[in-house]
N, C-alpha and C positions, 0 to 999 in steps of 0.2 A: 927378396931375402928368404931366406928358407929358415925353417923353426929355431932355430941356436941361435942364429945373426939376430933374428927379434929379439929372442931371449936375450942376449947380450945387449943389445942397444938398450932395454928397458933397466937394465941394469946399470949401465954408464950415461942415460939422458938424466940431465937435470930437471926436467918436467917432471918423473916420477917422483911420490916422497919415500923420504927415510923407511918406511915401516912397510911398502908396497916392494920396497928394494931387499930388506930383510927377510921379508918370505921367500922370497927368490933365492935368495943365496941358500936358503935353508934344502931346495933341492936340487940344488950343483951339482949332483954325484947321481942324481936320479933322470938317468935321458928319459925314458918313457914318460916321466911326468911332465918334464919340459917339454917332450914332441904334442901331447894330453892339451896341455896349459898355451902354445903358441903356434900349432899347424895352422890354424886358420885364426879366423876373425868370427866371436859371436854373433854367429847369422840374425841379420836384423830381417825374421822371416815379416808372413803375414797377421801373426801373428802377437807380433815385436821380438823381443829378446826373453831368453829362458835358459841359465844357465847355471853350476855351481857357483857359491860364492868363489874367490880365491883374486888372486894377483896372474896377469895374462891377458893375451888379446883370447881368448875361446875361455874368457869367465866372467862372470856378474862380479865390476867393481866400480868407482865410481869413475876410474876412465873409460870404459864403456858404456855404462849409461851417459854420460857427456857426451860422449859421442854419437850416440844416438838421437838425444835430445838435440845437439846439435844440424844433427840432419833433418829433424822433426822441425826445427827452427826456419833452415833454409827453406824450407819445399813451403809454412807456411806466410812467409816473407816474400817470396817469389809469386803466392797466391793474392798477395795484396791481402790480407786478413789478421795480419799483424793485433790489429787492434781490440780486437777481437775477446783476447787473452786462451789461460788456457788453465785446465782445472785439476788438481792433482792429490790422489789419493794412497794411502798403503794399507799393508797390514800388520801382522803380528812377526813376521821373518826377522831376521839379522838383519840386519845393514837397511830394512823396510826405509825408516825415517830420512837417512843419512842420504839414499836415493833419488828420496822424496827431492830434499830441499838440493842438492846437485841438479838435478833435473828442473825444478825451479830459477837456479841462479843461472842457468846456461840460454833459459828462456828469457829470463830478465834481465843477461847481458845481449842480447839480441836483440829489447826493445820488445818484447812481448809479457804482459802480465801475468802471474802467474796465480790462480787463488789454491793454495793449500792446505785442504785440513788439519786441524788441530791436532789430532792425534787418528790413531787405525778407525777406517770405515769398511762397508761392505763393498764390493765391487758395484752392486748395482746401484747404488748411492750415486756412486761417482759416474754413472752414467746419467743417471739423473740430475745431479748438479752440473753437468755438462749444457743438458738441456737448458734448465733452470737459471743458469749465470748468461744464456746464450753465447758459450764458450765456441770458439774453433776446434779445439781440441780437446781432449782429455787425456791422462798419464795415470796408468794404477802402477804402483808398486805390488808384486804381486807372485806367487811360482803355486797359487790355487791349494791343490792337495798332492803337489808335490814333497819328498823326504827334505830335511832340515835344513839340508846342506845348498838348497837350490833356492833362487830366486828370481823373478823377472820383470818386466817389462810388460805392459798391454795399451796399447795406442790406440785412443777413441777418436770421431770423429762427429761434427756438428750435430747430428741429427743424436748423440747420445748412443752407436755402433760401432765394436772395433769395425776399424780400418775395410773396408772393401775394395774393390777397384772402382776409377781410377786412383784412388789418393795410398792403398796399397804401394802399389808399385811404384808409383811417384817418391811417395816416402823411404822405400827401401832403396832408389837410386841415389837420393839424397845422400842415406845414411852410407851407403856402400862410396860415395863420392870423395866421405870427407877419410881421408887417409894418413892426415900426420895430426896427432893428439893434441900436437904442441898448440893447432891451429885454433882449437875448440874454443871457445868465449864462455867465461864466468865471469862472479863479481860478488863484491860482498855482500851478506847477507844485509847488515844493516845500509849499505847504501843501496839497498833492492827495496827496504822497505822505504826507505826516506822517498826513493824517487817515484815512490807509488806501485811498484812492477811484483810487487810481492805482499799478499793480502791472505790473511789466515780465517778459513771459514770454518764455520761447525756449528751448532744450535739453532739457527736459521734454518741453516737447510734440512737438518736433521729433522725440523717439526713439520719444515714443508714436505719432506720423505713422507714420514708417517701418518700425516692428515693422507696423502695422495694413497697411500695402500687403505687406510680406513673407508675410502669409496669402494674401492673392488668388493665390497663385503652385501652379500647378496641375502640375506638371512637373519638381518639381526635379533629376528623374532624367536630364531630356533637356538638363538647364543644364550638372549634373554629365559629363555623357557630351561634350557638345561648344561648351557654353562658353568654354570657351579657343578655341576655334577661330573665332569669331567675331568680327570686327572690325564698331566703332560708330564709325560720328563723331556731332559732337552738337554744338548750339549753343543755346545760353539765348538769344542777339538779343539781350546787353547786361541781360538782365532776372532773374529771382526762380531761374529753373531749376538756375542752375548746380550748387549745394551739394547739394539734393535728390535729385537728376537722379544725377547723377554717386555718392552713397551707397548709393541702393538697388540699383544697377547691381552696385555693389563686392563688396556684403553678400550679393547672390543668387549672383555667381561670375563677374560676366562683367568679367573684368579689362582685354581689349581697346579701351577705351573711349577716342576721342581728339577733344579740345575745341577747338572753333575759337578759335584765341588770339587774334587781333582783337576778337572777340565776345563774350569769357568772361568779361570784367568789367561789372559793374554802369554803365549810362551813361545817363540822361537825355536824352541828345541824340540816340542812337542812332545815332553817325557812320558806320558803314558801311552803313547801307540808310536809303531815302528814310522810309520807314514801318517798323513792327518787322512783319509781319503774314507767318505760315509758309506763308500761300494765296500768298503771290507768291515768283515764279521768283527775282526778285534776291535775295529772303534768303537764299535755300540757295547762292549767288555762290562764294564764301569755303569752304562746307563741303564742296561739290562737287571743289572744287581739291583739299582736302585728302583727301575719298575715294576720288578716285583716284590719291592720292601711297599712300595707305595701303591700298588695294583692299578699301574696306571696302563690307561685306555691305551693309549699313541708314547711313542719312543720315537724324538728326531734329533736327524745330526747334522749341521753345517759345515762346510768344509772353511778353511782356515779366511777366508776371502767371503765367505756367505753368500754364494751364486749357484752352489747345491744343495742339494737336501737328502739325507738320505731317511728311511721311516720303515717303523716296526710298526705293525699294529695285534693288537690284544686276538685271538681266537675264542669270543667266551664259552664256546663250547668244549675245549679241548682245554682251556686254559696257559693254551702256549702262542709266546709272542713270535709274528712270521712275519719275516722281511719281506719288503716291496721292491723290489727292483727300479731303474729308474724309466724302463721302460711300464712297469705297473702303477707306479705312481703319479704319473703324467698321464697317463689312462684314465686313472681313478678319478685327476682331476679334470682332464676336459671333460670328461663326462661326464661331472658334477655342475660344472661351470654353462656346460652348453645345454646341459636340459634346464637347470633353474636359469638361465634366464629365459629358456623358449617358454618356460612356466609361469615368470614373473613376467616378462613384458614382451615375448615373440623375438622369434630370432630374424636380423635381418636376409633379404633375399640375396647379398655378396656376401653372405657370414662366410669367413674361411678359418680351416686349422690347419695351422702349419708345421710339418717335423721335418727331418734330415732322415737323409738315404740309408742309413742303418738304425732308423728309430721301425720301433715293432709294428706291423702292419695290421693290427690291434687298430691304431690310430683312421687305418682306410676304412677300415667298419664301423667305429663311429660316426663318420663323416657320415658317409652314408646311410647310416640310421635314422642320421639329423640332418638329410638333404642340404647337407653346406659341402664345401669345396675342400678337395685336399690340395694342396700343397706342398710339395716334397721342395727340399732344397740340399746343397751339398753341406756335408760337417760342417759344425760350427754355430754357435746361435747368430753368430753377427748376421749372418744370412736370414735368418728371421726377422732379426731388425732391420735387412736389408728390403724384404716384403714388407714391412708396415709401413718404412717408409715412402714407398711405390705406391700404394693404397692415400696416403695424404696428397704424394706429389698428382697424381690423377681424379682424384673422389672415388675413385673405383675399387673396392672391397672394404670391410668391414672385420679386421683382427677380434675373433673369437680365444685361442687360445695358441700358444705354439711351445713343442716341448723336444728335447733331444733326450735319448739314451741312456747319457750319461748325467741322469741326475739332475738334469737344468730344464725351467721350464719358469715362461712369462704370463702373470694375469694383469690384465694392461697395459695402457701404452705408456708409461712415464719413463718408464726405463728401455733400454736397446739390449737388454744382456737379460740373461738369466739373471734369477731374484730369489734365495732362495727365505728370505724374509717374507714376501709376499704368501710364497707356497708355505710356509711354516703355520703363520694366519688363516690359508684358503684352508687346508685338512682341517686347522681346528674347527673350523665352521664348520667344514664336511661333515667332521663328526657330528658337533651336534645335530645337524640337521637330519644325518640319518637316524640316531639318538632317539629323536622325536618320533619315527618310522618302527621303531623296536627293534632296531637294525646296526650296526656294528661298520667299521670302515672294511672289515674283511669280510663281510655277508654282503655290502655293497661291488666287493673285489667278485665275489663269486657268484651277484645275480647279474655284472656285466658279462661275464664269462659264458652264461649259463645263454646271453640272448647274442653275443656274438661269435660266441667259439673259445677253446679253451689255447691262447696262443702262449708261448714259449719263445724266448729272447735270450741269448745269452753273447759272450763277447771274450775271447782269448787273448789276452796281448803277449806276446814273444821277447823279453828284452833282449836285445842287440847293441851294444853298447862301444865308443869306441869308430878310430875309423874303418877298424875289418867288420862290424858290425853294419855300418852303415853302406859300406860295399854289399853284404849279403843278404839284406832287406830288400835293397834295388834288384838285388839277381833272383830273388825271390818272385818279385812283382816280376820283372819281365820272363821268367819261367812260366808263370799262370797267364801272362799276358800272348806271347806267342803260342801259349800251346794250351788254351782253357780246355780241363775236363770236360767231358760229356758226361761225367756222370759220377755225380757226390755221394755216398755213403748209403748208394743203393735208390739215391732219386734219380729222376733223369734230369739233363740241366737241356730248360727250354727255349732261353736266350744271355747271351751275354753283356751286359753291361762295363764298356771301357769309358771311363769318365775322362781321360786324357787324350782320347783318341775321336772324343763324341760318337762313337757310335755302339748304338744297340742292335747287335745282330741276333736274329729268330733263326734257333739252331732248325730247326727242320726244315723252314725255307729259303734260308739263306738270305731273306730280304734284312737291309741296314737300312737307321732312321738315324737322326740323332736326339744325342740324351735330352739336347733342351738347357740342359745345366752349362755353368763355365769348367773349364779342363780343369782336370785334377787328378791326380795317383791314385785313381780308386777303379776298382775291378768288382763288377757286382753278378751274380750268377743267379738268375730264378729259375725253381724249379717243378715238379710234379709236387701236387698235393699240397700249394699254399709254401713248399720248403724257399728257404734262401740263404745265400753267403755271398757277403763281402769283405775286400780284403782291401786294407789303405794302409801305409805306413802314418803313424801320428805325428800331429803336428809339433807336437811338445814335450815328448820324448824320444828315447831310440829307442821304437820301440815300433814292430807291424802289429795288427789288430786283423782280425778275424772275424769279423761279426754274422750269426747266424739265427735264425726263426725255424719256427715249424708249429702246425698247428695241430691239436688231437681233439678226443670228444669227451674227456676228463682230465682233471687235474693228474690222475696216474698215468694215464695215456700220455699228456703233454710232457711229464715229467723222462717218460721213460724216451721217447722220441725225441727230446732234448740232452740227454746225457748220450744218448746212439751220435748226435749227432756232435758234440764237445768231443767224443773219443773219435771222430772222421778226421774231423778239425788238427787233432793232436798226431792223427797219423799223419795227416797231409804236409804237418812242418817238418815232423820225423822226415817224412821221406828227400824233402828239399834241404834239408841241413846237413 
């Protein structure tokens, strides 16, 4: 069937309702929208599903999440794990809820339990209650720090990790399997509860959350000593943070804590910023005003799902508040986390840290400082949860810290996802403990600098939107892929890294290895002088990424050698567009 025949059928089945059928006629007259709304089928990636809301097979509704679920159902029915159940979380989106419990019924017409929270939690919760329930599965309702309109899917798996291979791709054959809507299985809610298959959780595990991050807390001496002395502002963006955030803060002693009140209530629409997203300047708008009515130390922001973080901290010498990146702030904290414990109790001889192949090479000079192991893995935290779990299944390493790029970073093993609760907690502590040193979270920022180098990270993404978009992404990559430069923005490129292809070739010898890693649309270039760039199309939007480093021997140095190198960047899409 080609895009109109769908369209039409959705229009004339009686399996769609009234109100799903309504939207539909509303754009009769607009072909572009209907080719938009039913070329394909919402790619149930690795990801899970990520799409606008709307009516359509290529949109977040609840016949595709059912269908999805459904295919979640079969593959873990066919595992014999049925019994298992399976744990199910949202957040503050449109249709979050409604999701939720579709995705519950389609599980508990299939004969699989479903426990559902009560109302919006954080992402990393729900990975922990995965754990915690010794769930098979896990389901968040979810589209992170994507704009209003979009919403998704993220599929977790036993160990408390989205999806990896094999149960990836097992799962996505599932979901690609099941092809007539009509076929999917629900059932009503109240005969889901009667027959046991649907159980509403929340306070329970909420305190078992919160005690489990109250351990990671390495310092209670330096909370105690000047905790009170420390002023937070803080903003959830309308999303899951706010309740969590604001508890463990309470509970560890840091009373100062003050909430952007525009912001602090749960919103779908996200009315004060364009996107909810803690990498951009406008979100922190609103908490910036309020941190300097308040002259607070630390500015953080979670993004609508609470699995990032983003963070300003105070300059008390210049008195201006300077953002951390997420490649700085995972910095700040492993290396906060891996010297005080080498301080408090020795670090073990498999301590390892683990980041992703576009996280800042900042993280290899720690390691190395602290004679522990690096660990590179492809995008994605679940990859990280995929080494911690490798380390239990063997005895062999010991999870010190693991952080990506973008904002997300784990202290502990309770959770498989980025936590950005946990990181909210670990800075405050950070603070104080350097507090007690007469030292600041950005004189901490600048005496690491100062004994590893002054590194520089930054990151371009290109939207491409659209199926012509998504054709010119691919032409993109196989452009740099047949034909990589030798030479970036005046470095020389010294080997190139194809992640799809495994191999790493050494431009001067021409010797090939492989990466090590599993395949994946990722093109990495290193180069003279510490430089680097990679290029992936994203998994969760349309959108390519660019990711680049470079390293100088000041903060002006790095500064200017990182904008040299964002203006290379800009000409190299120039020239392929």
């Amino acid at each position: 069937m080609d895009y109109k025949e769908t369209y039409e059928s959705w229009l004339s089945n009686p399996y769609f309702d009234e109100e799903t059928k309504k939207e539909l006629q509303g754009i009769a007259q607009d072909d572009n929208e209907i080719k938009e709304r039913f070329y394909r089928d919402l790619e149930f990636g690795t990801a899970g599903l990520r799409g606008i809301i709307g009516a359509g097979t290529n949109r977040m509704n609840i016949y595709t999440v059912r269908k999805a679920t459904q295919g979640l159902a079969n593959y873990i029915v066919k595992a014999g794990k049925q019994d298992q159940g399976v744990a199910i979380a949202f957040d503050s989106r449109h249709m979050s809820p409604e999701f939720a419990d579709e995705s519950a019924l389609c599980l508990a017409a299939n004969g699989i339990k479903a426990y559902v929270f009560e109302s919006l939690r954080p992402t990393p919760e729900l990975s922990f209650a995965v754990r915690e329930l010794k769930c098979i599965a896990g389901i968040n309702i979810t589209a992170s720090h994507n704009p209003p309109e979009y919403n998704g899917y993220k599929v977790y798996w036993e160990d408390g990790a989205q999806i990896t291979p094999p149960h990836d791709k097992g799962i996505m054959d599932e979901v690609k399997a099941v092809t007539d809507y009509a076929t999917v299985k629900t059932m009503d809610k109240s005969e889901a509860i009667e027959k046991g298959l649907y159980e509403q959780i929340g306070a329970a595990i909420d305190d078992k959350y919160i005690e489990v991050l109250k351990q990671q807390v390495i310092h209670w001496d330096s909370i105690k000593e000047v905790g009170k002395d420390i002023t937070v502002v803080y903003t959830p963006l309308h999303g899951t943070g706010n309740i969590p955030a604001r508890r463990v803060l309470k509970e560890i002693g840091f009373d100062n804590v003050f909430v952007v009140p525009e912001q602090e209530l749960p919103d779908g629409d996200f009315p004060t910023v364009s996107y909810p997203n803690p990498e951009a300047a406008e979100a922190f708008e609103l908490a910036l005003k309020l941190a300097k009515e308040k002259d607070a130390d630390l500015v953080l922001a979670t993004d609508p799902d609470a699995d990032r973080l983003g963070v300003y901290v105070k300059d008390t010498k210049s008195g201006e508040y300077i953002t951390l990146t997420g490649n700085m702030s995972g910095c700040l904290l492993a290396d906060y986390e891996i010297s005080q414990r080498k301080e408090t109790k020795g670090l073990p001889e498999d301590g390892k840290l683990i980041k992703t192949i576009v996280t800042t090479n900042l993280a290899d000079a720690i390691a190395k400082y602290y004679n522990v192991d690096l660990i590179e893995v492809l995008t994605g935290f679940k990859f990280i949860g995929q080494q911690i779990l490798g380390f239990e299944n063997t005895g062999k390493g010991t999870y010190l810290f693991g952080f990506e790029e973008s904002y997300g970073c784990l202290i502990g093993t309770h959770a498989r996802d980025k936590d950005a609760i946990v990181a909210t907690m670990a800075l405050c502590e950070a603070a104080a403990y350097y507090k007690t040193k007469n030292m600041t979270l950005w004189d901490a920022m600048i005496e690491m600098y100062e004994r590893y180098g002054y590194y520089k990270d930054g990151v371009q993404s290109v939207t491409m939107s659209g199926i012509e978009g998504l054709a010119k992404i691919q032409e993109i990559m196989d452009k740099l892929r047949t034909n990589p430069p030798k030479e970036i923005g005046g470095y020389k490129v010294t080997s190139f890294r194809d992640y799809e292809k495994d191999t790493i070739t050494d431009l001067e010898t021409g010797d090939v290895k492989p990466t090590g890693l599993p395949k994946s649309n990722v093109l990495y270039f290193d180069m003279t002088d510490g430089v680097w760039m990679c290029v992936r199309p994203s998994g969760t939007e349309p959108k390519i990424k660019f990711y680049y480093g470079v390293v100088g021997d000041s903060l002006e140095d790095a500064d200017k050698k990182g904008k040299e190198m964002a203006k290379t960047v800009e000409d190299l899409v120039a020239s392929m567009s």
